[in-house]
Structures are given as structure tokens and as C-alpha cells.
NUVONU-145564 format. One record per residue (C-alpha): residue number from 1; x, y, z. Coordinates in steps of 0.5 Angstrom, whole numbers. Example, Ala and Ser with C-alpha at 12.3 -4.5 7.8 and 13.67 -1.06 7.14 Angstrom:
2
REC  1  25  -9  16
REC  2  27  -2  14
//
This chain:
308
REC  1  28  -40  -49
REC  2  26  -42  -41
REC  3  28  -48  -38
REC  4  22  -52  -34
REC  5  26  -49  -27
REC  6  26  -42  -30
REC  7  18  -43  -31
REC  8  17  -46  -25
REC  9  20  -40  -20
REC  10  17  -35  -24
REC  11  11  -38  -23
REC  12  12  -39  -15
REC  13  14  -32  -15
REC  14  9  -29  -18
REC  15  4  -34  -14
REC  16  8  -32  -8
REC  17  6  -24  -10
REC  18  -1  -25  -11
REC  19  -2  -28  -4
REC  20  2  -22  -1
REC  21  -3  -17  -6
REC  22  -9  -21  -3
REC  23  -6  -20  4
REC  24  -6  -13  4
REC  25  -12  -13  2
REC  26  -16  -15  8
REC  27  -12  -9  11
REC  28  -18  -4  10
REC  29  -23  -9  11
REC  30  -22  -11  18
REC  31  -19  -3  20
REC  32  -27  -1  18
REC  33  -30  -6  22
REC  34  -25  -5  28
REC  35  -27  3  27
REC  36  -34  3  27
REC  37  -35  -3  32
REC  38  -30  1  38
REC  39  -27  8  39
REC  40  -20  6  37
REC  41  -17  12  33
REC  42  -12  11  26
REC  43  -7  13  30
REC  44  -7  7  35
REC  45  -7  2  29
REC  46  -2  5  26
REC  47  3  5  31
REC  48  1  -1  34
REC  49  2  -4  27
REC  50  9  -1  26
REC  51  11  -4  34
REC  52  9  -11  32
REC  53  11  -12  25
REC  54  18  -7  27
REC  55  22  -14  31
REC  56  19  -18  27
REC  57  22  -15  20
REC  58  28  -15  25
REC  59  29  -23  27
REC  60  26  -25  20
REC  61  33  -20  17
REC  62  37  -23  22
REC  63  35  -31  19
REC  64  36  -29  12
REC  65  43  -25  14
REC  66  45  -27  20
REC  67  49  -21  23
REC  68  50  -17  17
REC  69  42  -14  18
REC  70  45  -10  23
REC  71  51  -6  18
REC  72  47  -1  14
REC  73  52  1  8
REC  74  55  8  9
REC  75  51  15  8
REC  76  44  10  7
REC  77  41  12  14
REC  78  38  19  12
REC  79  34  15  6
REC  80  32  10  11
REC  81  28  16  15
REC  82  25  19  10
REC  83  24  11  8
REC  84  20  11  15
REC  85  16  18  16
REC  86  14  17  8
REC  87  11  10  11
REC  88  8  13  16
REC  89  4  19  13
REC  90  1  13  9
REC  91  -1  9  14
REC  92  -4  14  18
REC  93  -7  18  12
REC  94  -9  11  9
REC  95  -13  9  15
REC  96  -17  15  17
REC  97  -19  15  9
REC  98  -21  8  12
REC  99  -25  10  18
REC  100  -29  17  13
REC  101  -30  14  7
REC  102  -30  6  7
REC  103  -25  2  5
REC  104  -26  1  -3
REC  105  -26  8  -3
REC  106  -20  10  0
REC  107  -16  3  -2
REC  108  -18  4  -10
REC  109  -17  12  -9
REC  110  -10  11  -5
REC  111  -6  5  -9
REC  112  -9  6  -16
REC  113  -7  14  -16
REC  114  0  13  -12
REC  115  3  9  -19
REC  116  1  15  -23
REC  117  4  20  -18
REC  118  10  16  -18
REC  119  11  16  -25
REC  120  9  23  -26
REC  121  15  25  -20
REC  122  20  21  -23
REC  123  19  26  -29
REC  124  20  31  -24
REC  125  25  29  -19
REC  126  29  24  -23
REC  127  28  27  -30
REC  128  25  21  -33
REC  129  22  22  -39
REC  130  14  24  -38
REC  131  11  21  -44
REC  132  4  21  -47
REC  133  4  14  -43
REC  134  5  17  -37
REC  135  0  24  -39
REC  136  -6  18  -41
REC  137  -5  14  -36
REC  138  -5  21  -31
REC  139  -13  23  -35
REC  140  -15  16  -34
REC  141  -13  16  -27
REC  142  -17  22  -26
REC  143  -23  20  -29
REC  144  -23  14  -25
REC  145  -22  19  -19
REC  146  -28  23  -21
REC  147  -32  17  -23
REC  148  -31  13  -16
REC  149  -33  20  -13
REC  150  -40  21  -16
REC  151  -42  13  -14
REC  152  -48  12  -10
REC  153  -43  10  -3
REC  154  -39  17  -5
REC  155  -45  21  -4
REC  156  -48  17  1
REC  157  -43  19  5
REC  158  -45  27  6
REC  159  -39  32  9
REC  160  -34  27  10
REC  161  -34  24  3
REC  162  -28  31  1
REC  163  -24  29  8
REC  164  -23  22  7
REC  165  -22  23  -1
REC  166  -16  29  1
REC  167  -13  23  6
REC  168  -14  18  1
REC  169  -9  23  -4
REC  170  -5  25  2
REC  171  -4  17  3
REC  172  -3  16  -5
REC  173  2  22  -5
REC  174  5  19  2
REC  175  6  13  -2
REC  176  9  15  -8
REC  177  14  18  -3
REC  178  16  12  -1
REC  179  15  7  -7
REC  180  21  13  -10
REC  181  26  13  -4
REC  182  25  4  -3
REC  183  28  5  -11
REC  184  34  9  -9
REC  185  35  4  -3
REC  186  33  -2  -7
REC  187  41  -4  -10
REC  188  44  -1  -3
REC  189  40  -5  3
REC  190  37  -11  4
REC  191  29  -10  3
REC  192  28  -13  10
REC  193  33  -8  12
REC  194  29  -2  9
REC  195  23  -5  12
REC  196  26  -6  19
REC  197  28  0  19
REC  198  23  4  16
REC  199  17  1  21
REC  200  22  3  26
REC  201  23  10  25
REC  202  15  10  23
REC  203  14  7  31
REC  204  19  12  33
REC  205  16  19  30
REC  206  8  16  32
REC  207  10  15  40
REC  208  8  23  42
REC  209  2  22  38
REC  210  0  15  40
REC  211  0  17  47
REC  212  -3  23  45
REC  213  -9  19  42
REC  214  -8  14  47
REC  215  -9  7  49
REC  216  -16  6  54
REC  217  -21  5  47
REC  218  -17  -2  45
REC  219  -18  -4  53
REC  220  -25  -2  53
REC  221  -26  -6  47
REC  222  -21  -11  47
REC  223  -25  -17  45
REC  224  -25  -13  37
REC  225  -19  -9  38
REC  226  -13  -14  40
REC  227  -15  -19  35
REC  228  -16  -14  30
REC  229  -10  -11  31
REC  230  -6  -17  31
REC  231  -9  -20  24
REC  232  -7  -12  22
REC  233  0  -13  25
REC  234  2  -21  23
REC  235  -2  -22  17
REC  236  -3  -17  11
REC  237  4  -14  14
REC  238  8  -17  16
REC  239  7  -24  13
REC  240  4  -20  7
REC  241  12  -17  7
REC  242  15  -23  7
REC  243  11  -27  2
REC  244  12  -20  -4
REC  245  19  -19  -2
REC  246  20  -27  -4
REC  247  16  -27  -10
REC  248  21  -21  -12
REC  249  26  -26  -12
REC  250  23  -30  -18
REC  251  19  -25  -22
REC  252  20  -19  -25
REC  253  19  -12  -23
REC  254  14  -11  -28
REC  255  10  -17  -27
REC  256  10  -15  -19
REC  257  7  -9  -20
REC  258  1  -12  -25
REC  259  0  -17  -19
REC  260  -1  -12  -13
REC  261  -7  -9  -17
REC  262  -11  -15  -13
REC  263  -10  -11  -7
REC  264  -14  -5  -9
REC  265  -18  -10  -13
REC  266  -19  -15  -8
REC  267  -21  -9  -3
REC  268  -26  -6  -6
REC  269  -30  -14  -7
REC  270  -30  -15  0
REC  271  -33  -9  2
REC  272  -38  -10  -3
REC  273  -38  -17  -1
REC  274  -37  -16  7
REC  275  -39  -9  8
REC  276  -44  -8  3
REC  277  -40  -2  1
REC  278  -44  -2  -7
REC  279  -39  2  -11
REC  280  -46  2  -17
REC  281  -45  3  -24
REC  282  -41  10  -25
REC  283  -36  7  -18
REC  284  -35  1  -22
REC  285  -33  4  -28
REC  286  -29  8  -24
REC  287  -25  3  -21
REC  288  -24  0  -27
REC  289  -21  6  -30
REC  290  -16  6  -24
REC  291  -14  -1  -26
REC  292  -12  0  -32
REC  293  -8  7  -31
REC  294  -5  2  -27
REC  295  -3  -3  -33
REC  296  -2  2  -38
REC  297  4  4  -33
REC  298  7  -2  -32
REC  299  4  -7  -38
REC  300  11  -7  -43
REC  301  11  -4  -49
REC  302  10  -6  -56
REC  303  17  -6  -59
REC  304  13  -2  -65
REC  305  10  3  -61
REC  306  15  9  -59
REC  307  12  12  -52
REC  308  12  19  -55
//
């Protein structure tokens, strides 16, 4: 039986989640207005994003290990890199998602599809089992997908509706990327080791194609753009990492998981709310359908039901 303690710091944990998945949801909300108020290119809110939350992971690290942050376990540094190139393929395909499809589209279609696509490389890659939870889960999951692509915004969008849904899957399949390598890093370094260095190495490899895009569209823009950038860079990245990775201290992994579903959620009702991004009746059912391919994957069994 829990203890009133044990109630307590899972509440706070699970409480500590829910803000950081609402935090997170803002992302796309505020990169949309930042898209389509200045000439600022995904490219430069990622990067950007990735140079101010990248320090910060380093000093909080450092206040929660002191001087064991910079030790990395041996053979851990590889997965660390894969950790950062996975992030950066999602953060780069997400937000250009963002600027072609809105962003309920691209947060619905992006984190939704990425748990299925987990569960359906595990199988692959890790040979855990593919079950007819998974396979259900997948056929609801495209169904949500199809739904969301014949709503009223979809098809207002014209030519760029196929592109922004490729990015939106490319930033899912990114995603699932790296929610499989931080499971493999997870019992081997600190998780604001993983995000120091992950955002790091993603800064790193963003740099060439940074210049590329280059920086003359945020100073012409300056009044949005820097305090855009800025909310994007502190407060659903790095306050939102903080405020997740400390709710996981006191909750379980199958908790977190149902609770971050506020995120796409949350998204999609502040660009309705905000944007007038109107999903309509068959987008609604989409974004349903999606929701809960999500918690049919991450909802516990009934001890009675075989997974098949």
C-alpha cells in the first residue's frame, strides 16, 4: 500500500511532467508566429536553440554532479553523437513541418506517429516482441494520420501539404531515433549529460548549414525574432527538459509517457485557440485517433489480456 510520502512525490512528479509537456507545446506555436512574421529559417531556430539550451544543460549538470557531469562512461561517447545527429534531424524536420503545415498538423503527425514507430524498431532492432497491441496500435495510428490529412487546414494548404507531412514523418522517424538510443543511454549517463551533449554535438553539426542560411533575417527582424528565439531556447527547452527530467525521478516511465501526450494535444488547441488553425470534424477525429494509438502503447495491460 503507498505510503502518504510515496503519494505525495508521485504527484509532484507527475505534476512536474504535465508542465514540462505543456511547455513543450508552446514550441510550434510561437516558431509559426516567428515563421510567418519574419524570413527567419528553421535552420536558425534550431541552431540557435541548440547554442542557448546547450551551456545551460552543461551548468545545470554540473549543480546536480558537481564535477562528475564531465566524466562520460567509457564506450558511451559514440551513442552520444548518434544521441545529437538524431536530435538534430528532429528539430530541423519538425520546425520546417512547422513553417509548411502549421503547427497542430506537424506536432499531431510528429509526436504521435514517433511512439508507434518506437515500438515498431524495437521489434526490429531490439527483437522485442511485435505484438497485436503494437499492429493496432500502428492501423489506428495511420488512420489518425489519413484523418488529419483530408481535415479543412490540410487541404487548404495546396502543394506544400505532401512536404510538410514528409518533414512531420521524417521528424517522427528522427524522433524515434533518438527516444531508442536515450533508452540505451539512460542507465549509463546522467540524462543532463545526454542532454548537454546531445544539443552540443547537434550545435556542432548545424554550424556549416547555419552559416549557410545565415543570420541577417533575425536582425532584420529583431523585435520578433530575439524574443522568440529566446522563449524557444529557455523556456519549453531548457526549463521544459528540467522540469520532465525531475518529474521522472518520482514517476514511472509508463506514467511520463501518457502525460507527455499533452504536448501534441496542447499544440494542437493553441493553434486553434491562437492561430485559427481549425483541424474540423474528420481532423478532430484524427487527432484522436492519434492520441490514442498512443495510449494503447504505453497504458498498462490488464493482467488478464495476453498481448498476443
Amino acid at each position: 500500500m503507498s505510503t502518504p510520502a510515496h503519494t505525495s512525490h508521485a504527484t509532484r512528479g507527475m505534476l512536474l511532467v504535465a508542465i514540462g509537456a505543456t511547455l513543450w507545446s508552446t514550441t510550434g506555436i510561437v516558431s509559426r508566429i516567428l515563421f510567418e512574421q519574419t524570413d527567419v529559417s528553421p535552420l536558425t531556430v534550431a541552431f540557435i536553440r541548440f547554442v542557448i539550451a546547450s551551456p545551460l544543460f552543461v551548468l545545470i549538470g554540473l549543480l546536480y554532479q558537481g564535477s562528475e557531469f564531465i566524466k562520460l562512461p567509457a564506450g558511451n561517447r559514440r551513442w552520444l553523437i548518434g544521441l545529437g545527429l538524431a536530435q538534430t534531424g528532429f528539430q530541423v524536420g519538425y520546425l520546417a513541418s512547422v513553417k509548411m503545415i502549421g503547427a497542430g498538423l506537424a506536432t499531431l503527425i510528429t509526436l504521435c506517429l514517433a511512439p508507434v514507430l518506437v515500438a515498431l524498431l524495437a521489434a526490429t532492432l531490439l527483437r522485442e516482441p511485435l505484438t497485436r497491441r503494437v499492429l493496432t496500435a500502428m492501423l489506428i495510428a495511420i488512420t489518425g494520420t489519413a484523418l488529419l490529412v483530408i481535415s479543412p487546414q490540410a487541404l487548404q494548404l495546396g502543394s506544400g501539404l505532401w512536404t510538410g507531412i514528409s518533414l512531420a514523418l521524417a521528424a517522427a522517424a528522427f524522433y524515434a531515433g533518438f527516444t531508442l538510443i536515450g533508452r540505451h543511454a539512460a542507465g549509463r549517463v546522467h540524462p543532463m549529460q545526454s542532454a548537454a551533449f546531445g544539443f552540443g554535438v547537434g550545435a556542432v553539426v548545424m554550424l556549416p548549414l547555419a552559416l549557410w542560411a545565415g543570420f541577417a533575417p533575425v536582425l532584420a527582424g529583431a523585435a520578433i525574432a530575439v524574443p522568440a528565439l529566446l522563449y524557444i531556447s529557455l523556456i519549453p527547452t531548457t526549463l521544459g527538459y528540467v522540469f520532465f527530467f525531475n518529474g521522472l525521478r518520482h514517476t514511472t516511465a509508463t506514467v511520463s509517457s501518457i502525460l507527455v501526450l499533452l504536448e501534441p494535444l496542447g499544440a494542437a488547441l493553441l493553434a486553434w485557440l491562437i492561430l485559427d488553425e481549425a483541424l474540423g470534424t474528420y481532423g478532430l477525429l484524427g487527432a484522436i485517433l492519434l492520441t490514442g494509438s498512443v495510449a494503447l502503447l504505453t497504458l498498462p495491460r490488464a493482467a488478464h489480456q495476453p498481448d498476443g
